[in-house]
C-alpha positions in Angstrom: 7.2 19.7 8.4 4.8 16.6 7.4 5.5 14.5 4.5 2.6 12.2 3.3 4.0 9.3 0.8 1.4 7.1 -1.4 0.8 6.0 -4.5 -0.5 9.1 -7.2 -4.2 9.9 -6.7 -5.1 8.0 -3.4 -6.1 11.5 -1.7 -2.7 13.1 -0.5 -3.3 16.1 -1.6 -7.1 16.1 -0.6 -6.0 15.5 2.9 -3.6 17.8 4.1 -5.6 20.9 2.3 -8.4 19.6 4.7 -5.8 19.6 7.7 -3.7 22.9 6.9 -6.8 24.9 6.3 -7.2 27.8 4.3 -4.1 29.4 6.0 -1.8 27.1 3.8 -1.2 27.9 -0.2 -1.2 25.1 -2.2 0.6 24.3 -5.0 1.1 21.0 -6.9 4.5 20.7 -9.3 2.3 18.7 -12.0 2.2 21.7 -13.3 5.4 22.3 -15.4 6.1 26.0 -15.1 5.7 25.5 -10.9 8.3 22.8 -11.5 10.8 24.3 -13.3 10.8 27.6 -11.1 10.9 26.1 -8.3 14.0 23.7 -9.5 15.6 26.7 -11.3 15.6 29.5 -8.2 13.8 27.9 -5.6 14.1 31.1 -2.9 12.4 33.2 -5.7 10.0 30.6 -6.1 9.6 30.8 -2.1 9.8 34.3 -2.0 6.5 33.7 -4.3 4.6 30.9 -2.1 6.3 31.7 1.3 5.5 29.3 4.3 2.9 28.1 5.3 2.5 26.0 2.3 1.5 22.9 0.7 3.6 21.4 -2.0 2.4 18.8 -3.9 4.5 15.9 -5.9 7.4 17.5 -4.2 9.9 15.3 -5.8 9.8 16.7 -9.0 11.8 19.9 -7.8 14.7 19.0 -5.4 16.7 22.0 -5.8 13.9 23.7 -3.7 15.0 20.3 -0.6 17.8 22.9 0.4 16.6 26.0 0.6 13.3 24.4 2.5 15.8 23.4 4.6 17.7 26.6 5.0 14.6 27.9 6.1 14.0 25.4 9.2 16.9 25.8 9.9 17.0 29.9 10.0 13.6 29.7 12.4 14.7 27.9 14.8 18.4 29.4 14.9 16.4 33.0 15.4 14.0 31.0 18.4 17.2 29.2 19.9 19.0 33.4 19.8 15.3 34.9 21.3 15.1 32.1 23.8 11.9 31.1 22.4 11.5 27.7 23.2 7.5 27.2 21.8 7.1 24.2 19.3 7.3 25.4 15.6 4.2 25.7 13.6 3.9 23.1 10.6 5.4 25.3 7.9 4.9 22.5 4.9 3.3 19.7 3.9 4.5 18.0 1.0 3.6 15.2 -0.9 5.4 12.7 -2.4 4.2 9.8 -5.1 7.5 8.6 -6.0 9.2 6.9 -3.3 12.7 6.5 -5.9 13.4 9.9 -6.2 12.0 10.9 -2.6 14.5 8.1 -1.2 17.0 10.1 -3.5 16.8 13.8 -2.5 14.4 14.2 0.4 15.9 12.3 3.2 19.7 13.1 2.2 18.6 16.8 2.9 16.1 16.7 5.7 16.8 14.4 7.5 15.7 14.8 11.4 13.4 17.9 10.2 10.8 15.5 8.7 8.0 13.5 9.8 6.9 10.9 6.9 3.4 9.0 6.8 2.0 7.1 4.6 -1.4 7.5 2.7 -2.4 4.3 0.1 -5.6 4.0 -1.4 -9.1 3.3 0.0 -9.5 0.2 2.8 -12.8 -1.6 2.3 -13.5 -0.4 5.9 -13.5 2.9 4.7 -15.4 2.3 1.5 -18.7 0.9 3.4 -18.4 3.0 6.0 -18.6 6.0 2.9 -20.5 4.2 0.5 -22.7 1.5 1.9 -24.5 0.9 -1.2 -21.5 -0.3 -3.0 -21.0 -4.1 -3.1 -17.6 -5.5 -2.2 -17.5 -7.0 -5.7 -17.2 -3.8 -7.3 -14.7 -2.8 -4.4 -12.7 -6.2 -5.6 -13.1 -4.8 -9.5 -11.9 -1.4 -8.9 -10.1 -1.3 -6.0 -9.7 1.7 -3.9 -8.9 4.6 -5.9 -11.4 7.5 -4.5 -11.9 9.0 -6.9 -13.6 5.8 -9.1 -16.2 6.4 -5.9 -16.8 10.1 -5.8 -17.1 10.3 -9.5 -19.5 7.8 -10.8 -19.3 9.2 -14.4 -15.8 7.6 -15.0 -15.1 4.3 -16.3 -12.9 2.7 -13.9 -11.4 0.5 -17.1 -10.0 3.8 -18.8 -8.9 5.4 -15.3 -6.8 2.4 -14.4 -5.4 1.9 -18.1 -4.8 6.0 -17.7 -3.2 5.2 -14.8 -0.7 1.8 -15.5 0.5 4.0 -18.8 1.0 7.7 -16.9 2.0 6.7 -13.4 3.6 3.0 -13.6 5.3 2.8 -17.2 6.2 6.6 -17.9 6.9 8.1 -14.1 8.5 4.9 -12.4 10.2 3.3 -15.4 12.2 6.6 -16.0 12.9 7.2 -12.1 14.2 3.4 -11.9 16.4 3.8 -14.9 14.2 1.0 -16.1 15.9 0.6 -19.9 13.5 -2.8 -21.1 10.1 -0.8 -20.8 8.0 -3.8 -23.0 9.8 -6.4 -21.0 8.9 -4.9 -17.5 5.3 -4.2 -18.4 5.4 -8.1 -20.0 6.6 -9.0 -16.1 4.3 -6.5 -14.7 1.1 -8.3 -16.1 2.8 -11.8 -15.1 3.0 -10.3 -11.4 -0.3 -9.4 -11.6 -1.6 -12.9 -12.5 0.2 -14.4 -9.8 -0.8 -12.1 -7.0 -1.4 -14.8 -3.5 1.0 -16.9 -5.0 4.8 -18.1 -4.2 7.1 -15.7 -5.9 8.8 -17.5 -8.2 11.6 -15.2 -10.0 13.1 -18.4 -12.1 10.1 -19.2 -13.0 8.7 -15.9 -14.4 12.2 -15.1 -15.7 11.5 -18.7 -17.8 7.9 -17.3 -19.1 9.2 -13.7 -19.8 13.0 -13.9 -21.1 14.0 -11.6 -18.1 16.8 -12.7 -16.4 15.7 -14.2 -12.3 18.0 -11.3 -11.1 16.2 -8.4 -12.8 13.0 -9.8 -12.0 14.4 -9.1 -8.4 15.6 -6.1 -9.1 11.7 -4.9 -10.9 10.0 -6.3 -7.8 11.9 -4.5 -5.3 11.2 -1.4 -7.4 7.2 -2.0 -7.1 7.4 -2.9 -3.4 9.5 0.8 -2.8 6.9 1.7 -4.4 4.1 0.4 -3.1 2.0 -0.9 -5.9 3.4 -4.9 -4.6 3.8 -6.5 -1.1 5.6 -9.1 -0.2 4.8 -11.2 2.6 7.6 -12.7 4.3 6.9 -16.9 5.8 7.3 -17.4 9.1 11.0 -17.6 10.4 11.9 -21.1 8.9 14.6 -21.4 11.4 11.7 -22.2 14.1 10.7 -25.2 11.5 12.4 -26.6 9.1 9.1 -27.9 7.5 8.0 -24.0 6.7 8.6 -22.5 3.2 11.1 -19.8 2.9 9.6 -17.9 0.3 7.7 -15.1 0.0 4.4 -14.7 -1.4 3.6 -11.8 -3.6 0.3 -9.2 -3.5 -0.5 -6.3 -5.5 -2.0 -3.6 -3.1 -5.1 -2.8 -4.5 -6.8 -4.8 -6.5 -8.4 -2.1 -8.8 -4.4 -2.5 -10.8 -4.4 -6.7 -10.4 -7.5 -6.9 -12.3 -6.8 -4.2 -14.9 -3.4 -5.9 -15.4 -4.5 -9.5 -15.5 -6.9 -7.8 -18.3 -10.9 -7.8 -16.8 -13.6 -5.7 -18.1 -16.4 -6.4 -16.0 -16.6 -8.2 -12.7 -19.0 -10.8 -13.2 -17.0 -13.4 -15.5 -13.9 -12.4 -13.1 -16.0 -14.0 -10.2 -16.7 -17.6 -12.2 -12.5 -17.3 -13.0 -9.6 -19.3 -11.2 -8.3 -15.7 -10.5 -11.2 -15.1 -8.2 -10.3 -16.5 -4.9 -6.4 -15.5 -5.3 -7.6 -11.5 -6.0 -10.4 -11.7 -2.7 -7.0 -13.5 -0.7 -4.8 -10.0 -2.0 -7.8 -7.8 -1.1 -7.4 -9.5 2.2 -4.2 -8.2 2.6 -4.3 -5.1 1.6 -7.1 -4.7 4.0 -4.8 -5.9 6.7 -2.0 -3.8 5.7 -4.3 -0.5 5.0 -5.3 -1.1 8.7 -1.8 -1.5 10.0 -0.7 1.7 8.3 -3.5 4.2 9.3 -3.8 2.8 12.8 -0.1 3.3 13.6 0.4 -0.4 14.1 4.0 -2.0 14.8 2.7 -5.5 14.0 4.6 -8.0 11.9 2.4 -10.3 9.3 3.7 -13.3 7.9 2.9 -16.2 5.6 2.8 -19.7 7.6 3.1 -22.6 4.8 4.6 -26.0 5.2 6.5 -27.7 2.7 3.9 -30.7 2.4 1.4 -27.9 1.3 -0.3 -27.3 4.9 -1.1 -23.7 5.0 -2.7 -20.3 6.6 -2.4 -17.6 4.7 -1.9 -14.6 7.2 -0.3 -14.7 10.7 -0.3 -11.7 12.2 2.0 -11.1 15.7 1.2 -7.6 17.6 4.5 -7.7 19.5 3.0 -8.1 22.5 3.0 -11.7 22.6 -1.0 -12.3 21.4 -1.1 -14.0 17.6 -3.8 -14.2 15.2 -4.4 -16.7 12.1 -6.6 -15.7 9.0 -7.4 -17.5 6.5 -9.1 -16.0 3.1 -12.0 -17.7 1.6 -14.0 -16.1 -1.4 -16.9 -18.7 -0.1 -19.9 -16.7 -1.9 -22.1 -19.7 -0.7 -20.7 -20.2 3.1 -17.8 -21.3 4.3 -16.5 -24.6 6.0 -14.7 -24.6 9.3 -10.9 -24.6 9.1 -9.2 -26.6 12.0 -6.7 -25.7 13.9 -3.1 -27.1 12.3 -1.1 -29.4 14.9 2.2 -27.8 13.8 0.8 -24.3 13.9 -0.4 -25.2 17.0 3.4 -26.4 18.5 4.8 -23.1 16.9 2.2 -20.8 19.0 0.9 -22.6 22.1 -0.7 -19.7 22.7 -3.0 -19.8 19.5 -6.6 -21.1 20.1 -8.3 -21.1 16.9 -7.9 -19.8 13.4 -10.1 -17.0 11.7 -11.6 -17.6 8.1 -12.5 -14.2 6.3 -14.8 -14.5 3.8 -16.6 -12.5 1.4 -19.8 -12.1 2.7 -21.7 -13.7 5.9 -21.4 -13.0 9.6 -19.9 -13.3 12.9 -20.0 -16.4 13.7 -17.9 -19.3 15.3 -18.3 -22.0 13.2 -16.8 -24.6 14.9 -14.5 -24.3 18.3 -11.3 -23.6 16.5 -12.8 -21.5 13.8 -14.3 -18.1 13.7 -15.6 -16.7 10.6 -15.2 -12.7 10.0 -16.5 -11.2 7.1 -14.2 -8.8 5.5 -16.3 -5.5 6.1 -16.2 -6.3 9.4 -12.4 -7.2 9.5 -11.2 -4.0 10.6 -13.8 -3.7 13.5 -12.8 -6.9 14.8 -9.0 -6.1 15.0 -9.7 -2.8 17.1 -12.1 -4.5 19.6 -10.4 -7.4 20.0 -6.6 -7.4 19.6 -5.3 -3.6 19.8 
């Protein structure tokens, strides 16, 4: 049994019809009748939609965890008995958009009789390579939601508002317990405008009247979530002189920029938002690629207490390190130099990498190597997988 996590409509569905074939029913449990028969007498629902099957939003049912279950369990009790020792066929794939109530009723019941991955919503890798025409500014306005690309007639304004009210304030909120629903969207929108920055929780407990511990509380909720990452610095115990807090990043864009309240991209561009929201899409990038490539690779935030900084620095275990810096740089980039300090942290770091919005390839000085984002995701699978 597969179970594919990620955020509502970033394609789980899509994906494992195309992978199970037309072998495997599919149902989704948006639909309320599915739901509640399935929840009510879950072996007459299976009875109904035996195995194989695909089962969308499969948290919305968990009275039907058990007897899925039960059912594992009974096929490979009868192959154990028949000395049958072939690998069992994949006989569901669920998916699963809210990671509260999956952390609350999938794993207690099948655990070991599971495998989980994780789907989020478009890269920018996988945007050109499907859409070459589109700009990356329009990638940076609406993030990565497919269906904002295979559907040019909707207005990606109205999707994401759709989408902040139906997914974020209604199915979260109510799955968190969350009680202050106007106070977490206030913080919401706040998190949204501060996305690349520090996360301060004193400080957007002053600007919100939320106390700093339920800020804590909220932002652990999005990050389970997926919607925020935080990125941890670099162990400070290495360096005194490092920071020791965390910065915070929506992860897609498409919601930061619906949150922080744009309706067109072009003034968004001439705003002090603009280089913050290309830094997150950075990220995200990174992230995306370290998810659907199977990576075990750590990324961190290397920032000194006198302000020195590089924003991403990103350790693949095997003892090889990489430094990126984001620049929105519409108009070409400077070189960024080597930090001494960064440099007596990893000796074996020989120059830093600036990812910019647009450009080449190109070494622009001897410690500096300028990567343009669409090309990001190339880079890391030639060069340091």
């Amino acid at each position: 049994m597969h179970i594919l996590i990620g955020p509502r409509q970033c394609g789980k569905s899509t994906l494992f019809a195309a992978i199970a074939g037309s072998d495997y029913a599919q149902v989704t449990f948006d639909d309320f009748q599915m739901r509640n028969l399935a929840d009510r007498d879950p072996a007459l629902f299976l009875a109904q939609y035996p195995p194989p099957l695909v089962i969308d939003e499969i948290q919305y049912a968990p009275s039907i965890f058990p007897e899925i279950k039960r059912i594992i369990d009974n096929l490979k009790r009868e192959r154990v008995l028949n000395d049958r020792s072939e690998e069992i066929e994949v006989l569901f794939y669920l998916t699963g958009s809210n990671q509260i109530l999956l952390d609350q009723q999938v794993k207690e019941t099948l655990v070991g009789r599971a495998s989980y991955d994780y789907l989020n919503t478009f890269s920018v890798h996988e945007i050109k390579n499907a859409f070459p025409q589109i700009p990356l500014t329009e990638v940076l306005f609406k993030g990565g939601w497919p269906e904002l690309y295979t559907n040019a007639a909707l207005d990606p304004v109205k999707y994401l508002n759709d989408y902040i009210r139906n997914f974020i304030e209604k199915d979260i909120v109510v799955s968190a317990g969350i009680i202050k629903k106007k106070e977490f969207h206030t913080v919401l929108g706040m998190l949204a405008a501060r996305t690349g920055n520090i996360l301060n929780a004193s400080s957007l407990a002053k600007d919100s009247g939320v106390k700093s511990v339920t800020i804590n509380e909220w932002v652990s909720i999005l990050e389970r979530t997926a919607l925020v990452y935080l990125l941890p610095p670099v162990e400070a115990n290495l360096n005194k002189r490092l920071t020791k807090s965390p910065k915070v990043y929506f992860l897609d864009t498409g919601l930061a920029t619906r949150l922080q309240g744009w309706m067109d991209i072009h003034p968004l561009l001439g705003s002090p938002q603009a280089g913050a929201l290309f830094e997150t899409l950075v990220l995200s990038e990174i992230v995306k690629f370290i998810m659907n490539f199977g990576k075990n690779w750590k990324v961190s935030l290397w920032r000194t207490k006198d302000g020195e900084e590089i924003d991403f620095i990103i350790d693949n275990g095997k003892g090889e390190i990489l430094a990126l810096d984001a620049k929105l740089s519409i108009h070409g980039a400077a070189p960024l130099p080597l930090p001494p300090v960064l440099s007596k942290t990893y000796p074996q770091l020989k120059y830093t990498i600036l990812v910019t919005y647009n450009g080449k390839r190109l070494w622009l000085s001897k410690e500096c190597l300028q990567i343009p984002l669409v090309e990001l995701t190339d880079f890391l699978l030639e060069t340091y997988s």
